[in-house]
PQR file of N, CA, C, O and H, with PARSE charges and radii, in Angstrom:
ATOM      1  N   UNK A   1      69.684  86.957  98.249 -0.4000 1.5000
ATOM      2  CA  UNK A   1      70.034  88.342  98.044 -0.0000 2.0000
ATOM      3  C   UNK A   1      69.266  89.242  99.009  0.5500 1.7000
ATOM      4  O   UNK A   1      69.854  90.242  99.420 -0.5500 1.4000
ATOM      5  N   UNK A   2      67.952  88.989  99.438 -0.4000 1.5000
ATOM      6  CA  UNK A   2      67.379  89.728 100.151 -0.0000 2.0000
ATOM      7  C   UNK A   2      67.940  89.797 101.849  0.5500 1.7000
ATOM      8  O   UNK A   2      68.091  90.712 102.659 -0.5500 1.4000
ATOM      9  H   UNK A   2      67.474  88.176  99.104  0.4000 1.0000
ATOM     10  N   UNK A   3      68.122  88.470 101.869 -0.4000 1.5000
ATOM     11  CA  UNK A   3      69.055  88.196 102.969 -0.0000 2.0000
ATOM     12  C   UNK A   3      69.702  88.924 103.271  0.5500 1.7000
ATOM     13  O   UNK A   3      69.365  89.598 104.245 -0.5500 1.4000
ATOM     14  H   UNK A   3      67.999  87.727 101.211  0.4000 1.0000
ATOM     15  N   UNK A   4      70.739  89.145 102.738 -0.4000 1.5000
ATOM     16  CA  UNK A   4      72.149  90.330 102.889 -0.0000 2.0000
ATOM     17  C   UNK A   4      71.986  91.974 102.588  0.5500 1.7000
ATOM     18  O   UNK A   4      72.637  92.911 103.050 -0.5500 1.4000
ATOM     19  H   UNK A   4      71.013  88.598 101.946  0.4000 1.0000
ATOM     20  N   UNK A   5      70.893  91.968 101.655 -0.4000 1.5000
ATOM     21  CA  UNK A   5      70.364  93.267 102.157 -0.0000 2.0000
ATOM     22  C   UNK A   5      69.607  93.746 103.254  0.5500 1.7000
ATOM     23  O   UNK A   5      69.414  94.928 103.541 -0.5500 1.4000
ATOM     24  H   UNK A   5      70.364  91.207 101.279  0.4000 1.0000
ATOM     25  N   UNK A   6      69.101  92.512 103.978 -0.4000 1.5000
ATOM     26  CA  UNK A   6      68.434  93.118 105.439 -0.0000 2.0000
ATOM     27  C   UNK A   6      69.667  93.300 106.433  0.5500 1.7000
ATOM     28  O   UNK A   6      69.628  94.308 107.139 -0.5500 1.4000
ATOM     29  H   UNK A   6      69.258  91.553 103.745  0.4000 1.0000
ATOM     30  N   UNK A   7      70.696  92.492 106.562 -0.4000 1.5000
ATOM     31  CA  UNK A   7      71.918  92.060 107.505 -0.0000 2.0000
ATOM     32  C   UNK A   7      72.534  93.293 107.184  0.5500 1.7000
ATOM     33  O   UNK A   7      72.712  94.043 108.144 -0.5500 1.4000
ATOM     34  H   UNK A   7      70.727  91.673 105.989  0.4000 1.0000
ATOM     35  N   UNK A   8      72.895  93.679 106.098 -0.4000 1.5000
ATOM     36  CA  UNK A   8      74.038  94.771 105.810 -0.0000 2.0000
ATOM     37  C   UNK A   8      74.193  95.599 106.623  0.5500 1.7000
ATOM     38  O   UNK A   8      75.251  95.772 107.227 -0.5500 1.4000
ATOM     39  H   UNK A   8      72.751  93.070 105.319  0.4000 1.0000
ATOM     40  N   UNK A   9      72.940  96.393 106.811 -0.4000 1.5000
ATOM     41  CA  UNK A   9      73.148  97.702 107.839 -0.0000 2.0000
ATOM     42  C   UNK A   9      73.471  97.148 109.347  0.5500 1.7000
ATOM     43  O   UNK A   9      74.347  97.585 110.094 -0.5500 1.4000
ATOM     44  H   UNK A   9      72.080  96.252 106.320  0.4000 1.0000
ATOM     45  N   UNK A  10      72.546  96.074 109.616 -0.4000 1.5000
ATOM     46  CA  UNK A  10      72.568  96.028 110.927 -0.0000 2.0000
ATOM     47  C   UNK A  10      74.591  95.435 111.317  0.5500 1.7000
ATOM     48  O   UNK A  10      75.352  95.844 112.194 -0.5500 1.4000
ATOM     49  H   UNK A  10      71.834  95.720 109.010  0.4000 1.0000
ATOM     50  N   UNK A  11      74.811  94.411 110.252 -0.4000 1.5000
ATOM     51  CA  UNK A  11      76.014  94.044 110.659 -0.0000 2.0000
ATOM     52  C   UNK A  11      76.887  95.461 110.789  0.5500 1.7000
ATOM     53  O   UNK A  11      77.583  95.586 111.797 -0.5500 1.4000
ATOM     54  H   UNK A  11      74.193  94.079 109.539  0.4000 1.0000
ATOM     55  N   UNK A  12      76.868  96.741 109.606 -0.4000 1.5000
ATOM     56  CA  UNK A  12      77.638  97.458 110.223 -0.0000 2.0000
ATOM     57  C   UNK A  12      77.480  98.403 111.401  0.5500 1.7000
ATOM     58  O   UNK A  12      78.381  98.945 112.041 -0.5500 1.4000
ATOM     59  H   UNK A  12      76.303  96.639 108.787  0.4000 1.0000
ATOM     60  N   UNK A  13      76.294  98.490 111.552 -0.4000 1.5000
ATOM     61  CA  UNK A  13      75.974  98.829 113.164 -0.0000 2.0000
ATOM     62  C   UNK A  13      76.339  98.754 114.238  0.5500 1.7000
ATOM     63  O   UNK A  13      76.290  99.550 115.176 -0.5500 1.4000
ATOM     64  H   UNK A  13      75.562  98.050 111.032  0.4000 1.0000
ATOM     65  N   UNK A  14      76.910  97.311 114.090 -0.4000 1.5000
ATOM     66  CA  UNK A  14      77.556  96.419 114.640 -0.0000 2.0000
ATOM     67  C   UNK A  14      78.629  96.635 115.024  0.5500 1.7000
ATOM     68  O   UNK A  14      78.937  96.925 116.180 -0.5500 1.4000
ATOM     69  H   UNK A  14      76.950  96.665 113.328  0.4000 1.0000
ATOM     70  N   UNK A  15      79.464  96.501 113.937 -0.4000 1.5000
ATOM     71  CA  UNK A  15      80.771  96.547 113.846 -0.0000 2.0000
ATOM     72  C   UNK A  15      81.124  98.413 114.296  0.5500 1.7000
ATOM     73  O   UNK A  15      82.295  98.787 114.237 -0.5500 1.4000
ATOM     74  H   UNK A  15      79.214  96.266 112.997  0.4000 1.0000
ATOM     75  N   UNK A  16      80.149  99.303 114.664 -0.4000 1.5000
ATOM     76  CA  UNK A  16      80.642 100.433 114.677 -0.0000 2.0000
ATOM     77  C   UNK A  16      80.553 100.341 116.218  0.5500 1.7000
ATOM     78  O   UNK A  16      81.572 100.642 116.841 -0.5500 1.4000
ATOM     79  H   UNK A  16      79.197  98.999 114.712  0.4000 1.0000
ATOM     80  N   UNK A  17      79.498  99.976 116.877 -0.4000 1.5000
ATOM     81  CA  UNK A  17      79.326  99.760 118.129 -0.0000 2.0000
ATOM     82  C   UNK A  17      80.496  98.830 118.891  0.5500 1.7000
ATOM     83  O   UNK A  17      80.769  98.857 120.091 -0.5500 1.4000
ATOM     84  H   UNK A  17      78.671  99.732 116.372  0.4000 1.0000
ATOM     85  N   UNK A  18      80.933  98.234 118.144 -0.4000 1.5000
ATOM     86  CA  UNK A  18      82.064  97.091 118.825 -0.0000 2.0000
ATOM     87  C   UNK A  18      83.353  97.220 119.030  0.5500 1.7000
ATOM     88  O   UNK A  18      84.052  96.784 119.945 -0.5500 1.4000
ATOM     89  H   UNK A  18      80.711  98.213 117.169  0.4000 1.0000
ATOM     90  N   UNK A  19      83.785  98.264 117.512 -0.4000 1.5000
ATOM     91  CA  UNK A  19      84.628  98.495 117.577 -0.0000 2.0000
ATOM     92  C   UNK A  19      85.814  99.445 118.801  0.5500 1.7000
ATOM     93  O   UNK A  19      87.003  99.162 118.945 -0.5500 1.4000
ATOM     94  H   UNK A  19      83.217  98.619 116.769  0.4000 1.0000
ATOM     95  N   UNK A  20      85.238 100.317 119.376 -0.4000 1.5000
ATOM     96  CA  UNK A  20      86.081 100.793 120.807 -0.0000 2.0000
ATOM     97  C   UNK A  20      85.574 100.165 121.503  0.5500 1.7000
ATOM     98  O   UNK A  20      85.223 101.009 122.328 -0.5500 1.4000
ATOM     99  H   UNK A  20      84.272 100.547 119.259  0.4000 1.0000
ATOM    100  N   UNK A  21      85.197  99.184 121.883 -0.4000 1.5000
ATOM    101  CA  UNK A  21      84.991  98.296 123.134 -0.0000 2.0000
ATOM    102  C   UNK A  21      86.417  97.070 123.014  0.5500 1.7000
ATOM    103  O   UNK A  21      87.113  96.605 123.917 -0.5500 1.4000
ATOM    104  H   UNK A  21      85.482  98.499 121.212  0.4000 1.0000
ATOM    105  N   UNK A  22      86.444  96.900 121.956 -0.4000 1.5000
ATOM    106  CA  UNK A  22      87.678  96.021 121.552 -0.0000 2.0000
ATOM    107  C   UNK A  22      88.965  96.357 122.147  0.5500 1.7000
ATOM    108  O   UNK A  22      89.348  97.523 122.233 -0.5500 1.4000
ATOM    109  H   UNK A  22      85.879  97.278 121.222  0.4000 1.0000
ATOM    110  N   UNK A  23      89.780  95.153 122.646 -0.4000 1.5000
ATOM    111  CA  UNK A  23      90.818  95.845 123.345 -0.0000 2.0000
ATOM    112  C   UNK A  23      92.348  95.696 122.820  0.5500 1.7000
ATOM    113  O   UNK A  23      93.376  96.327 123.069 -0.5500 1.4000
ATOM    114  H   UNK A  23      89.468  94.205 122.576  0.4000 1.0000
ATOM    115  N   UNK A  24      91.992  94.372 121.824 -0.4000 1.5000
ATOM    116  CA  UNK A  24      93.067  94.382 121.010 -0.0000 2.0000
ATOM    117  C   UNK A  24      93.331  95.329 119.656  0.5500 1.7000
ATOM    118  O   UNK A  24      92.432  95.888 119.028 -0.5500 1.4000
ATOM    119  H   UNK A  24      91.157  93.860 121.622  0.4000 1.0000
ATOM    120  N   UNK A  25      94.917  95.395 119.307 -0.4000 1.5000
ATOM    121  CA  UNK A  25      94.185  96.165 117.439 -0.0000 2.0000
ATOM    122  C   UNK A  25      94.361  94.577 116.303  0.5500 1.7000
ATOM    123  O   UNK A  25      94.215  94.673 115.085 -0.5500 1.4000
ATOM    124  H   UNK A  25      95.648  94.942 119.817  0.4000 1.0000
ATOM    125  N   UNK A  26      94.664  93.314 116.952 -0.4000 1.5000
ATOM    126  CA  UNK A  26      94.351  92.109 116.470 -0.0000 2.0000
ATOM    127  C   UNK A  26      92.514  91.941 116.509  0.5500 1.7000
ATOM    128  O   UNK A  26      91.724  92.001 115.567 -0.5500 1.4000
ATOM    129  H   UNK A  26      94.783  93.236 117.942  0.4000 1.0000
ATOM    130  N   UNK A  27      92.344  91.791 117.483 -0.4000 1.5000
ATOM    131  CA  UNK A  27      90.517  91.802 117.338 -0.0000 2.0000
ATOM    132  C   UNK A  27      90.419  92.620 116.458  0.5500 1.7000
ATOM    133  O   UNK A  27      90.148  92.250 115.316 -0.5500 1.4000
ATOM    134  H   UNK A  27      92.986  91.742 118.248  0.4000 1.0000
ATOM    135  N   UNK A  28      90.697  94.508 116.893 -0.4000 1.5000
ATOM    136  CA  UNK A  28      89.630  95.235 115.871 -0.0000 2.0000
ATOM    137  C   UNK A  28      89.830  94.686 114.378  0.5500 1.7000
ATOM    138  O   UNK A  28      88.882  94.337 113.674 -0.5500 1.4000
ATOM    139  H   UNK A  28      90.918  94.809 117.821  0.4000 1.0000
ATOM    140  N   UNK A  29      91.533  94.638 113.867 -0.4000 1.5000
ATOM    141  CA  UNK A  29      91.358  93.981 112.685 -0.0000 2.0000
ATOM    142  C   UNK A  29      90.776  92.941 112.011  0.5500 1.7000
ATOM    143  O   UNK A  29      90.685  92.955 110.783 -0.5500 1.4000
ATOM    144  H   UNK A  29      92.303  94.921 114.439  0.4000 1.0000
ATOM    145  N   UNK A  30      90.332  91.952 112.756 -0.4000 1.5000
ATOM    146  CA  UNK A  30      89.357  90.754 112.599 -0.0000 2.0000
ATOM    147  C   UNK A  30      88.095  91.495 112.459  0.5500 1.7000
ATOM    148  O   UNK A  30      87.317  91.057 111.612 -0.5500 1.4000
ATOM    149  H   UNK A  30      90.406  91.941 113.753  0.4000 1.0000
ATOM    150  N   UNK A  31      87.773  92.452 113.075 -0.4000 1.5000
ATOM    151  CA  UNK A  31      86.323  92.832 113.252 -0.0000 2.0000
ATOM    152  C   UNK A  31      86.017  94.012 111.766  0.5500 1.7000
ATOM    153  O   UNK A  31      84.909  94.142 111.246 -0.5500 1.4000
ATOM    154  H   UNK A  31      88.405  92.808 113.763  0.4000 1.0000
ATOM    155  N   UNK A  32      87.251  94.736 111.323 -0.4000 1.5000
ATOM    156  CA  UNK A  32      87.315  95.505 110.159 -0.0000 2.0000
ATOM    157  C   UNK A  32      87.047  94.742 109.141  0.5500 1.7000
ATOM    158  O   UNK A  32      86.028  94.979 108.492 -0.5500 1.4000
ATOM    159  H   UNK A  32      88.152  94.631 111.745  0.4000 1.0000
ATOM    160  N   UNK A  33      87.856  93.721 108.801 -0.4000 1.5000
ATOM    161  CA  UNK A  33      88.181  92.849 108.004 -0.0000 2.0000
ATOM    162  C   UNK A  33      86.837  92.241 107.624  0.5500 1.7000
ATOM    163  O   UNK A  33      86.641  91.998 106.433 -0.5500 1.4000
ATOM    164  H   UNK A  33      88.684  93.529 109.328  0.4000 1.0000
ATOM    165  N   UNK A  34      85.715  91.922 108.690 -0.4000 1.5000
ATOM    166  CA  UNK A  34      84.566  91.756 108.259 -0.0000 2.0000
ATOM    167  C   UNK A  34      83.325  92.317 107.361  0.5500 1.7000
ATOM    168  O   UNK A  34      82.356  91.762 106.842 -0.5500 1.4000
ATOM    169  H   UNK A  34      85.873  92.120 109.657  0.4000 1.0000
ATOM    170  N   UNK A  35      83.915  94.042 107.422 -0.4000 1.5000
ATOM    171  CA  UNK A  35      83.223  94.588 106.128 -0.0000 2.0000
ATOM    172  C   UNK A  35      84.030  95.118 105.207  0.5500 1.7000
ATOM    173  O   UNK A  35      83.493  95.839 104.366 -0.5500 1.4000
ATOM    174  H   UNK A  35      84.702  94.493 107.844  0.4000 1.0000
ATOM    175  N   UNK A  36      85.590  94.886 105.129 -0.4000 1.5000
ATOM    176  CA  UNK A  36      86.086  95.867 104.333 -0.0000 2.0000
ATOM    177  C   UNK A  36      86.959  94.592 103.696  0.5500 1.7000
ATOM    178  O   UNK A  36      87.659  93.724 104.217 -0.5500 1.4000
ATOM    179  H   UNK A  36      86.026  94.301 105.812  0.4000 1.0000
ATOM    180  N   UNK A  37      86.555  94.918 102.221 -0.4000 1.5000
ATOM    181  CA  UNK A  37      87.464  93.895 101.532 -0.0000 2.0000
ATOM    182  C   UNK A  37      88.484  94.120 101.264  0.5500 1.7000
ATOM    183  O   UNK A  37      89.311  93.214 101.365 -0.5500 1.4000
ATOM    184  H   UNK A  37      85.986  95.624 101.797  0.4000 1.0000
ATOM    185  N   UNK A  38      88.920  95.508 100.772 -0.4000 1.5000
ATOM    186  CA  UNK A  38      90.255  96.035 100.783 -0.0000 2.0000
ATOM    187  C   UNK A  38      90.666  97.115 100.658  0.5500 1.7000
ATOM    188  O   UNK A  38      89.696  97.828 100.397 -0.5500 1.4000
ATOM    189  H   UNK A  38      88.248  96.245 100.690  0.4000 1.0000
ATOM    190  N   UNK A  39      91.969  97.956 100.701 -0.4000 1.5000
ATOM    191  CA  UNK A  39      92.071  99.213 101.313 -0.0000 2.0000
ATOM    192  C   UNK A  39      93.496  99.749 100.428  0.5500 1.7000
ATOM    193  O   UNK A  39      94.575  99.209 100.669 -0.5500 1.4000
ATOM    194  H   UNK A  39      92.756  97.377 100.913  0.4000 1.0000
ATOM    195  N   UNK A  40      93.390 100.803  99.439 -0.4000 1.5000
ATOM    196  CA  UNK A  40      94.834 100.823  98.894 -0.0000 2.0000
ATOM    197  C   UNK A  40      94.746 102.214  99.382  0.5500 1.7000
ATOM    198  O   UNK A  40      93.950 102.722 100.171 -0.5500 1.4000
ATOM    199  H   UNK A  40      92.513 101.242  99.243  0.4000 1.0000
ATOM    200  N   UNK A  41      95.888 102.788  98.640 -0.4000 1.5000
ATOM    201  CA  UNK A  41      96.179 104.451  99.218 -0.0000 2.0000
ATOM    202  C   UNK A  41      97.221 104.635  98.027  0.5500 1.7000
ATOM    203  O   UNK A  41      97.819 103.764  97.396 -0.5500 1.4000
ATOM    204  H   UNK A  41      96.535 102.375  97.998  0.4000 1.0000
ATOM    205  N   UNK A  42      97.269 106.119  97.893 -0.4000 1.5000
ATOM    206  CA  UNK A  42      98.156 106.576  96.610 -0.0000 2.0000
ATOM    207  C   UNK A  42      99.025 108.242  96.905  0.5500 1.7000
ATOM    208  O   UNK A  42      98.604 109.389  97.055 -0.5500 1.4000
ATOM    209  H   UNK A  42      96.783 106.827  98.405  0.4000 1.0000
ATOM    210  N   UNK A  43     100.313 107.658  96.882 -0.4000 1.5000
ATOM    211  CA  UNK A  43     100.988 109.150  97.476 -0.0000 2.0000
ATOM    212  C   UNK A  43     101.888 109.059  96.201  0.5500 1.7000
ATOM    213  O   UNK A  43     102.565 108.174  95.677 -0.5500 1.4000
ATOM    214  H   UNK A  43     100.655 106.726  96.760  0.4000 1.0000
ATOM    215  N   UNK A  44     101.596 110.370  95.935 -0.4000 1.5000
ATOM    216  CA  UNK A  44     102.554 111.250  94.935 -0.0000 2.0000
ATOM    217  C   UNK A  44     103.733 112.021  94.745  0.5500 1.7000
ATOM    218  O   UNK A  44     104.563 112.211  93.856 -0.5500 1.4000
ATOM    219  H   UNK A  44     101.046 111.089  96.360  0.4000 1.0000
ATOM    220  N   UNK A  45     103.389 112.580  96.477 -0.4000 1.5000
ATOM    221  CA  UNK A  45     104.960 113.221  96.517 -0.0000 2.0000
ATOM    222  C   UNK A  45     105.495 112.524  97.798  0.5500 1.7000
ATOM    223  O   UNK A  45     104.741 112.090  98.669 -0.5500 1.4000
ATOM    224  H   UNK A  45     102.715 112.426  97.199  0.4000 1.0000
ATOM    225  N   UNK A  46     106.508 112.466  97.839 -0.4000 1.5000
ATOM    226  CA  UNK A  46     107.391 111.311  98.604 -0.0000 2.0000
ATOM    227  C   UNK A  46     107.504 112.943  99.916  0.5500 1.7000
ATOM    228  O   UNK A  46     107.441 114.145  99.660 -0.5500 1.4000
ATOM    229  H   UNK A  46     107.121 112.819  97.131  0.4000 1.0000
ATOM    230  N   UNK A  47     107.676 112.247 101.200 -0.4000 1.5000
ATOM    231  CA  UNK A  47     107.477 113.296 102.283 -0.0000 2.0000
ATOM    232  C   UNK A  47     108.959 112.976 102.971  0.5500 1.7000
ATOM    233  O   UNK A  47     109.148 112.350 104.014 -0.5500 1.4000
ATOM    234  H   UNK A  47     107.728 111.271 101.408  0.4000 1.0000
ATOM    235  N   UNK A  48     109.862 113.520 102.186 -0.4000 1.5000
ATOM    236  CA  UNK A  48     111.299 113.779 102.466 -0.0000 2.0000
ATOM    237  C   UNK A  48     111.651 114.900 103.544  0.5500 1.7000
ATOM    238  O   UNK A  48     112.131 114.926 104.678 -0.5500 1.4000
ATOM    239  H   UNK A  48     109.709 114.028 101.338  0.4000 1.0000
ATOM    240  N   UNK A  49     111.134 115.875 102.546 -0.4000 1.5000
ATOM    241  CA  UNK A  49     111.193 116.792 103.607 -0.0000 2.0000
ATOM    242  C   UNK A  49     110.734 117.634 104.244  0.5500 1.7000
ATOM    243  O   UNK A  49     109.681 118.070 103.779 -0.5500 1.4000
ATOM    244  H   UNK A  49     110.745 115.854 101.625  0.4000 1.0000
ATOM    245  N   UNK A  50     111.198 118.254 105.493 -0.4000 1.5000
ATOM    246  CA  UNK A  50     110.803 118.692 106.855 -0.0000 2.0000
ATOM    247  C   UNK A  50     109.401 118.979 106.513  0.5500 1.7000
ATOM    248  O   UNK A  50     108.509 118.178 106.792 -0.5500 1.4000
ATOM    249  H   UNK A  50     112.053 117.899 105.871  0.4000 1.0000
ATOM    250  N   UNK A  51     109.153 120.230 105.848 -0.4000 1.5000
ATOM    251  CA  UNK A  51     107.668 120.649 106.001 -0.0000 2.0000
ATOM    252  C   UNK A  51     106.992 120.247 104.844  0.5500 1.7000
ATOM    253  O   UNK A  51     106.159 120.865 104.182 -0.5500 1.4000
ATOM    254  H   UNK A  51     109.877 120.881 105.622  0.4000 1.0000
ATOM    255  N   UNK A  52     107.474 119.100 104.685 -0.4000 1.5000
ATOM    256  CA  UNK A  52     105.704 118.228 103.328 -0.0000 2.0000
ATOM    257  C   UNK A  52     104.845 117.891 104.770  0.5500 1.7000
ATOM    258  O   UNK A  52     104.992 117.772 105.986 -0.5500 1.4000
ATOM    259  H   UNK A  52     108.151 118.597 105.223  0.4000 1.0000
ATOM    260  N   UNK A  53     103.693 117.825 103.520 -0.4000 1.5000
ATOM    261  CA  UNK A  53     102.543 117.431 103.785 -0.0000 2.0000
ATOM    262  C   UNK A  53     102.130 116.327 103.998  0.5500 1.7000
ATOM    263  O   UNK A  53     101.507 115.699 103.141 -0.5500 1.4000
ATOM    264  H   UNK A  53     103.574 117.922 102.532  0.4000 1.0000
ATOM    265  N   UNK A  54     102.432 115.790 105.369 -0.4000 1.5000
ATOM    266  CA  UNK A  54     102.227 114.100 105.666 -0.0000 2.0000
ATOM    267  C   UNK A  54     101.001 113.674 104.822  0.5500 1.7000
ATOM    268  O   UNK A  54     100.879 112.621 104.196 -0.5500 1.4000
ATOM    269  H   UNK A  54     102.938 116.299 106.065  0.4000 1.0000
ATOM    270  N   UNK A  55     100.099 114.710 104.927 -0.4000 1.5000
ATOM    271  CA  UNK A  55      98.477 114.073 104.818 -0.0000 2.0000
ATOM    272  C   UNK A  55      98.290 114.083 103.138  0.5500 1.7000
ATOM    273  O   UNK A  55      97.159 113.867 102.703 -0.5500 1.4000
ATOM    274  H   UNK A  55     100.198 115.565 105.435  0.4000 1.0000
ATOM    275  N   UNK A  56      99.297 114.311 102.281 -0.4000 1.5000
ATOM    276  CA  UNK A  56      98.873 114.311 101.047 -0.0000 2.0000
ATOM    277  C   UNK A  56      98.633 112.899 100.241  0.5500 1.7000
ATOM    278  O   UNK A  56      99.604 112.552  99.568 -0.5500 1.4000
ATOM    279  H   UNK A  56     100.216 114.487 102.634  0.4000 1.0000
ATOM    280  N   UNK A  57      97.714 112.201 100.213 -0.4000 1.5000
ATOM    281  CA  UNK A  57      97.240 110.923  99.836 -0.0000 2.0000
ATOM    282  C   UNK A  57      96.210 110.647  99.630  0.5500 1.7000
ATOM    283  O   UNK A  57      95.424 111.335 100.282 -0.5500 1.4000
ATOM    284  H   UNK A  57      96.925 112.482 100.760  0.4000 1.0000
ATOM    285  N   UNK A  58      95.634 109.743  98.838 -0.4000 1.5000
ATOM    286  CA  UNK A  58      94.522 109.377  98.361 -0.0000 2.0000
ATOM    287  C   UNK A  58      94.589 107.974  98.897  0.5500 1.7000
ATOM    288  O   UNK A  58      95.539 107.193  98.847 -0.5500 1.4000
ATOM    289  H   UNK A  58      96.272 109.184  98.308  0.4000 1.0000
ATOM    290  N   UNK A  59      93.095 107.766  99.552 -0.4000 1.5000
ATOM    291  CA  UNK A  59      92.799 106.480 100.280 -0.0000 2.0000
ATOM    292  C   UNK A  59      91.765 105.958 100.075  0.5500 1.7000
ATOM    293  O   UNK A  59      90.716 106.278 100.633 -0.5500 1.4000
ATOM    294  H   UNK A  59      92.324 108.401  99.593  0.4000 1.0000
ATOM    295  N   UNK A  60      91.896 105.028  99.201 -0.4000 1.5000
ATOM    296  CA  UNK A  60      90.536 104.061  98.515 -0.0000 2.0000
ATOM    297  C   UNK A  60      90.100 102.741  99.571  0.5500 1.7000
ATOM    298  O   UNK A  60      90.853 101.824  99.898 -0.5500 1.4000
ATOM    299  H   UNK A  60      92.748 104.769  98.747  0.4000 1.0000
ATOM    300  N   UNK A  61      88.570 102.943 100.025 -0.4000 1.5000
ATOM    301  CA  UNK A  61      87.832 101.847 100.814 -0.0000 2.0000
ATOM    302  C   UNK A  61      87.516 101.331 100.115  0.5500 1.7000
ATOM    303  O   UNK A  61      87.006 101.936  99.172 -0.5500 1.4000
ATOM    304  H   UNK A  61      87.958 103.688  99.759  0.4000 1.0000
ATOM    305  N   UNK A  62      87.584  99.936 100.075 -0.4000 1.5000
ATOM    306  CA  UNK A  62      86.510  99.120  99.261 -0.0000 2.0000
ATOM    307  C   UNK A  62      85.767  98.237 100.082  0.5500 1.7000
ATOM    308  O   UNK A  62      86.105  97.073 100.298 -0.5500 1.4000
ATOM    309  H   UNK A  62      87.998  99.444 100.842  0.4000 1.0000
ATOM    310  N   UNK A  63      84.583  98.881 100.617 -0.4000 1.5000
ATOM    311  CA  UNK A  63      83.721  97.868 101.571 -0.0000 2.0000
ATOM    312  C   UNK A  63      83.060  96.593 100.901  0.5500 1.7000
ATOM    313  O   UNK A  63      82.731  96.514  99.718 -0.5500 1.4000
ATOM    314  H   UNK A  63      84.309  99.826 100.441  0.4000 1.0000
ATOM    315  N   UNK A  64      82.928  95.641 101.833 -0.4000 1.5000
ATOM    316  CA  UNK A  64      82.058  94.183 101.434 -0.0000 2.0000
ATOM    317  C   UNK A  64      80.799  95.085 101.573  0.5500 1.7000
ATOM    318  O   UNK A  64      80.565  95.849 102.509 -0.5500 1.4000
ATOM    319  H   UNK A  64      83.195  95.705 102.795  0.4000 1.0000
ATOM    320  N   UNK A  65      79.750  94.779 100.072 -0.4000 1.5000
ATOM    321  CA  UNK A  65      78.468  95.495 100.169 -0.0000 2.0000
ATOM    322  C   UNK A  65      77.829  94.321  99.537  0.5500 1.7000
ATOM    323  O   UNK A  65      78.644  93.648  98.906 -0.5500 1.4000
ATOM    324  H   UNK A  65      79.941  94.158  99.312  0.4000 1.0000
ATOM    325  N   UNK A  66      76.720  93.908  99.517 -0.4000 1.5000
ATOM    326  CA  UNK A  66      75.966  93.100  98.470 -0.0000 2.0000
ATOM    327  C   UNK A  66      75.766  93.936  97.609  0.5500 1.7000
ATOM    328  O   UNK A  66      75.400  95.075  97.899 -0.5500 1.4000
ATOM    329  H   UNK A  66      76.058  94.454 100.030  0.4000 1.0000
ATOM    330  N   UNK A  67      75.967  93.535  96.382 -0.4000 1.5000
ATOM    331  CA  UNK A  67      75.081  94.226  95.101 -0.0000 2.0000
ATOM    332  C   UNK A  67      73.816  93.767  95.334  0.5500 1.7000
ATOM    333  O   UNK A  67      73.577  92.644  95.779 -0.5500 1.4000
ATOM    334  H   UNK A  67      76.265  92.610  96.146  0.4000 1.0000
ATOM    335  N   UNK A  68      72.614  94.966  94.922 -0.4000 1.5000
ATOM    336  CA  UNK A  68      71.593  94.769  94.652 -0.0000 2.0000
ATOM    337  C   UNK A  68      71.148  94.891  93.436  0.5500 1.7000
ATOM    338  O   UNK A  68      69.967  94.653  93.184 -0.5500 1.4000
ATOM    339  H   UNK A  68      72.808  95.878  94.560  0.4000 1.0000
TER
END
């Protein structure tokens, strides 16, 4: 356990530094995928028409963290 609490930060350090150097969006996803376990999103009003609000959504991260 102590293990993965020393690694944690530095791996995402990592992964922040790496990520625009990457040239694929296959790599970056391999490289996301390494701290993020999963990713949902929640839209309410359906964006039919002309002037909705693309951006109206709720977007849940769920990062790989160790519990401590």
């Amino acid at each position: 356990m102590q293990n993965e609490k020393d690694t944690a930060i530095p791996k995402l350090e990592n992964v922040i530094d790496l990520y625009d150097k990457l040239e694929t969006v296959e790599n970056k996803n391999i490289l996301l995928k390494s701290i993020i376990a999963k990713v949902t999103y929640l839209k309410t009003e359906k964006a039919i028409k002309k002037d909705s609000d693309p951006s109206n959504f709720e977007l849940h991260i769920y990062p790989k963290i160790p519990k401590y």
